[in-house]
C-alpha positions in Angstrom: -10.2 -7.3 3.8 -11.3 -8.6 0.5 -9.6 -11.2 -0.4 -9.4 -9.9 -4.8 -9.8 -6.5 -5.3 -9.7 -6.9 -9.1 -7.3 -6.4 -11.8 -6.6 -3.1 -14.0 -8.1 -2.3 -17.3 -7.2 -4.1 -20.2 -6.2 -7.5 -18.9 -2.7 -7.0 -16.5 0.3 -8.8 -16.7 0.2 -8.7 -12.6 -3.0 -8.5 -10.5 -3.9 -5.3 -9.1 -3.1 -6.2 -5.5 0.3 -7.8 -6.0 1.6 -5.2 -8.5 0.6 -1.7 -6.1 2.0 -4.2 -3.0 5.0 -4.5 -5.0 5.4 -1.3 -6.1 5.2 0.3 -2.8 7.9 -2.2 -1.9 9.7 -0.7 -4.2 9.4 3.0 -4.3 8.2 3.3 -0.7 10.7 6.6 0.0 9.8 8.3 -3.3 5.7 7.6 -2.6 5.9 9.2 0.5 8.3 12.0 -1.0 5.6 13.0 -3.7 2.5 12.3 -1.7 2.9 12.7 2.3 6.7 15.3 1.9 5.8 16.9 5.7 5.5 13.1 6.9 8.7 12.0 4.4 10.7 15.1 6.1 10.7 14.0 9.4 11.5 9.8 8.8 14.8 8.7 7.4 14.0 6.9 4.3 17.5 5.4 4.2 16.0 2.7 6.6 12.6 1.3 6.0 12.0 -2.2 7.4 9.0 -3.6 6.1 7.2 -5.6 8.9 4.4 -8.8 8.6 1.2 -7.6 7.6 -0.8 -10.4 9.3 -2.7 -8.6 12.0 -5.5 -10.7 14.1 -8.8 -9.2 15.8 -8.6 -11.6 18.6 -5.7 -14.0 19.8 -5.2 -16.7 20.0 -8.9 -17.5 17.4 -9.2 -14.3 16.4 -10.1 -13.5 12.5 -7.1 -13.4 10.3 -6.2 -9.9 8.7 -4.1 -9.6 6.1 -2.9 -5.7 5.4 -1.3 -3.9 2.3 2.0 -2.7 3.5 3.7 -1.7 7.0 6.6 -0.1 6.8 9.0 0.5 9.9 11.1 3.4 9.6 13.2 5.3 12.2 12.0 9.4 12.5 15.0 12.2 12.0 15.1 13.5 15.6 12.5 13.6 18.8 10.5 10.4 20.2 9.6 8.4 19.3 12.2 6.8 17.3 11.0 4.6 15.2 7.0 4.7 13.8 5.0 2.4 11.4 3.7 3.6 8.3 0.5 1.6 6.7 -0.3 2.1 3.2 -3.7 0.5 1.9 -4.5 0.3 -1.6 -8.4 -0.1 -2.2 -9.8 -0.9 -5.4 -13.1 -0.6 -5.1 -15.5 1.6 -3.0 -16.7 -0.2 0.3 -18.9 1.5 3.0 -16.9 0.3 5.9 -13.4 0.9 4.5 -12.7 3.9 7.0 -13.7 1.5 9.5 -11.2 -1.0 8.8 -8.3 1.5 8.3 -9.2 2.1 12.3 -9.3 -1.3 13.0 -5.9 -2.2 11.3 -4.4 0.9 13.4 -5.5 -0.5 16.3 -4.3 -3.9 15.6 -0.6 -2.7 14.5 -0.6 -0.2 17.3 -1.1 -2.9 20.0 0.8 -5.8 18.6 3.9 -3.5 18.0 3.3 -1.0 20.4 4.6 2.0 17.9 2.9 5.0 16.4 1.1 4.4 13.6 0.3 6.8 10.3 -2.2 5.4 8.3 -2.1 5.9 4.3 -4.5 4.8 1.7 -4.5 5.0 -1.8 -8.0 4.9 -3.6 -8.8 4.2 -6.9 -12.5 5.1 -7.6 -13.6 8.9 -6.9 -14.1 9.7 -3.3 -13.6 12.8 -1.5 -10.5 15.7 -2.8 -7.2 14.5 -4.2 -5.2 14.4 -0.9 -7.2 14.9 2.0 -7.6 13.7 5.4 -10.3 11.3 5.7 -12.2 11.0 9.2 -14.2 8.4 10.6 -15.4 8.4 14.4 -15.9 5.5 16.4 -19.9 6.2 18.3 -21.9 5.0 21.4 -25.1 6.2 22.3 -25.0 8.4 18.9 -21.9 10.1 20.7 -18.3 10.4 18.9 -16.3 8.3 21.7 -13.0 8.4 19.5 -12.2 10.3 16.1 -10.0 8.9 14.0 -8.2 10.8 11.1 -5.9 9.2 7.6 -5.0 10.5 4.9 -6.6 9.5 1.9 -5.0 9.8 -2.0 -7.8 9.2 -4.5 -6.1 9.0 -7.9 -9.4 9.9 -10.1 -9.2 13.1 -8.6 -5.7 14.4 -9.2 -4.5 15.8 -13.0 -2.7 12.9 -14.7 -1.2 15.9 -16.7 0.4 17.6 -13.9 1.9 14.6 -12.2 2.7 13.2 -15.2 5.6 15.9 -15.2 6.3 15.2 -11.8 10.0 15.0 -10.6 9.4 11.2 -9.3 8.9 8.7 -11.8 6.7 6.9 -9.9 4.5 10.1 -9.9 4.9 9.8 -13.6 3.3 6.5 -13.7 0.5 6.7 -11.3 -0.5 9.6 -13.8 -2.4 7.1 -15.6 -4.5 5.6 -12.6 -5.6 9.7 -12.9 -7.9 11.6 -14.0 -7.4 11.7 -18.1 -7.7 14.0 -20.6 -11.3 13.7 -22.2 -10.1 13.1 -25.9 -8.2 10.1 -27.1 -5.1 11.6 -28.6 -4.5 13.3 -25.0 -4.4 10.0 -23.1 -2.3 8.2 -25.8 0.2 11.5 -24.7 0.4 10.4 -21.0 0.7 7.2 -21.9 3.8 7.9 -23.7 5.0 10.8 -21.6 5.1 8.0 -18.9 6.3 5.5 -20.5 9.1 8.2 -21.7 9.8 9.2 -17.4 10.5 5.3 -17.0 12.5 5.0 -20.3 14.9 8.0 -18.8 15.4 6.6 -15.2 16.4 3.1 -16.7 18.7 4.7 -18.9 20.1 7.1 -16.3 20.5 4.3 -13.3 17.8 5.7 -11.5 15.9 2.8 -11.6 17.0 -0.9 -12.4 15.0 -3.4 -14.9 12.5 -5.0 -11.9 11.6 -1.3 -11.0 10.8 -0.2 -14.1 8.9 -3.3 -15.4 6.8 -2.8 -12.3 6.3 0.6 -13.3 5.6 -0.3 -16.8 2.7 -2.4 -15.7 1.0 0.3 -14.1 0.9 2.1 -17.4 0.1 -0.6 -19.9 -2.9 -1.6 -16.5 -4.4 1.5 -16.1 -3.5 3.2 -19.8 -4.0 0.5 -22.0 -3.8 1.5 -25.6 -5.3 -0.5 -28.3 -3.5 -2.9 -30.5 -3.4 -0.1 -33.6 -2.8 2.4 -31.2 0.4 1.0 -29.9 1.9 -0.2 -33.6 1.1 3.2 -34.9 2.7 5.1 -32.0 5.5 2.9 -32.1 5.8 3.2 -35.9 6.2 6.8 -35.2 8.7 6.7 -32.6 11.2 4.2 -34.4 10.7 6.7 -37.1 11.9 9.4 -34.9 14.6 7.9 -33.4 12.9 7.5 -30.1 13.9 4.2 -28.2 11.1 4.6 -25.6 8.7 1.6 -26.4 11.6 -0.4 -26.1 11.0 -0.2 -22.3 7.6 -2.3 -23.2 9.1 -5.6 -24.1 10.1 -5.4 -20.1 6.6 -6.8 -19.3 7.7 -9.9 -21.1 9.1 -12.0 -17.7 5.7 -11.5 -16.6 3.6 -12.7 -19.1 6.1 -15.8 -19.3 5.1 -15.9 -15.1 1.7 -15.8 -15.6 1.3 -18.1 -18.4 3.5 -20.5 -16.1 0.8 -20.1 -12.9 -2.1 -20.6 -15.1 -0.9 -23.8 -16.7 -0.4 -25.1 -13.0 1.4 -28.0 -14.2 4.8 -29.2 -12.6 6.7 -29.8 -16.2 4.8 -26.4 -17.8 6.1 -24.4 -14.7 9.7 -26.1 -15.0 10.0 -25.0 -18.8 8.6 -21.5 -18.4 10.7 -21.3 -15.1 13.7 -22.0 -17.1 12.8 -19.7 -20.0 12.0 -16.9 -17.5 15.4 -17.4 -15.9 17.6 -17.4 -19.1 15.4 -13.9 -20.7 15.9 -12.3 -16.9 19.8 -14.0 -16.3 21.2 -15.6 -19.6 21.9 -18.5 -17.6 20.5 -21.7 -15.2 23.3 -23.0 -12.9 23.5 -26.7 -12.8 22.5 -26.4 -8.7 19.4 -24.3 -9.9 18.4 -26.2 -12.6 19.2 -29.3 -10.2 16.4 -27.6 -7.5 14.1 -27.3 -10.4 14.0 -30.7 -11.7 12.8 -32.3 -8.4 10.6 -29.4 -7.0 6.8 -29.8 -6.8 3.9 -27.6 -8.2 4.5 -25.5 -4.8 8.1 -25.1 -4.8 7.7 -24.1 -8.7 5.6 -21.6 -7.4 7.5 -20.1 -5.0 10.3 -19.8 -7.1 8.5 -18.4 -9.8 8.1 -15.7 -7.0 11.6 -15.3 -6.5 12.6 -15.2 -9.6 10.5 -12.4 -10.5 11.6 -10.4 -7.5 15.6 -11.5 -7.3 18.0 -9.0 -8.6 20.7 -11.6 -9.5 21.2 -15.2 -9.7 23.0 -15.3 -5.8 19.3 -14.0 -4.9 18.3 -17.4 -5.7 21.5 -19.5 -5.0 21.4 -18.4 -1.6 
């Protein structure tokens, strides 16, 4: 697997790879809900376990392999019980990418020794919208085995019809979409999203992580420029509309990147306070203790924490 697949337009707060792994952390249920339902009707989303994603070709020296996200979640009725579910997000196109998504069901099929369905998510224009995808494995110009996924390539769905989809994640991917050809159009989805994430906050649908990751996606992949945005927000404060408010949610990761890039121990320790009081309001005495004696590493790692944790007890514990 490459090891960067690149970042989104416009300069991301979060790489491309860590925010899609994240965000299918996040809204695993509701991805497979608006873009596999037949698969999503027979698991029970109430229970996904999300397993290693270190997969080798060879034990003990075989190459390491380093997959997008495995999910195990139990089925509704019938046997097998429980099944894995691989979602791979790819970037870029790559000749031998159906080849590897055969390869990495092979690997987790044998080292868990569960069914497998195998997802991928595209982002350059390959194929329909939502299709299965085939590749077959040959000897002697012969198909020996033929193996099928299925394959969701963003460019070629209507960011205007998903942007009204009932999932708000739906509502964000819109802009990873196909776009309308004229400028005033995309500035529409990019608000109409941004609106769907505004809602759920406000509604308790979502929580602030979940829609900050959501948020990225649309300021990656639907970037507006710098008059665009002041103009668009001038208008909305205008109207009463609260929605860009949701923007300033992007903040804890600017601080986070700003804090890895610097990559020194008493830069990280500053930003990592600062991140923790916008995020908590507060640095415990035993945090703040932690902090003071932890290397460039350990700063890392709990830069990582902190952007995941839900509460200070996330990081206490």
């Amino acid at each position: 697997m490459p090891a960067d697949k690149g970042g989104g337009h416009g300069g991301p707060y979060i790489g491309h790879d860590q925010l899609f792994k994240q965000l299918l952390h996040a809204f695993f249920a509701d991805f497979l809900l608006q873009f596999d339902p037949e698969t999503a009707e027979a698991l029970d989303l109430s229970t996904i376990n999300f397993r290693d994603t270190e997969a080798f070709t060879d034990v003990p020296q075989g190459e390491r392999r380093l997959l997008d996200v495995v999910a195990e979640v139990p089925t509704k009725r019938g046997t097998p019980r429980l099944i894995l579910v691989h979602a791979e997000v790819q970037r870029e196109s790559e000749p031998e990418f159906a080849q590897r998504m055969w390869l990495y069901y092979h690997l987790l099929r044998l080292r868990y020794n569960l069914p497998v369905i195998p997802i991928a998510l595209i982002f350059y224009p390959a194929g329909e919208g939502i299709a299965l995808a085939v590749y077959e494995d040959t000897a002697l110009e012969r198909a020996v085995e033929t193996f099928r996924f299925l394959q969701i390539c963003l460019p070629r769905l209507e960011a205007t019809e998903y942007v009204q989809a009932q999932s708000v994640l739906g509502a964000a991917l819109a802009c990873a979409m196909h776009l309308p050809a004229d400028r005033p159009g995309r500035v529409d989805v990019h608000l109409a999203a941004l609106r769907r994430v505004h809602q759920a906050l406000l509604a308790g649908d979502i929580d602030e992580a979940r829609a900050s990751l959501l948020v990225n996606l649309v300021t990656t992949y639907l970037p507006l420029s710098h008059s665009e945005e002041e103009a668009l927000r001038v208008q909305l404060q205008k109207e009463g509309d609260p929605t860009m408010e949701v923007m300033e949610l992007t903040r804890f990761d600017q601080i986070y990147l700003e804090g890895m890039e610097k990559g020194r121990e008493e830069g990280q320790r500053a930003l990592l306070h600062q991140a923790l009081l916008r995020r908590f309001g507060a640095v415990p005495e035993s945090l703040a203790a932690r902090i003071a004696v932890a290397n460039q590493d350990d700063l890392a790692a709990l830069l990582d924490q902190a952007y995941a944790a839900k509460s200070l007890g996330d990081l206490l514990s």
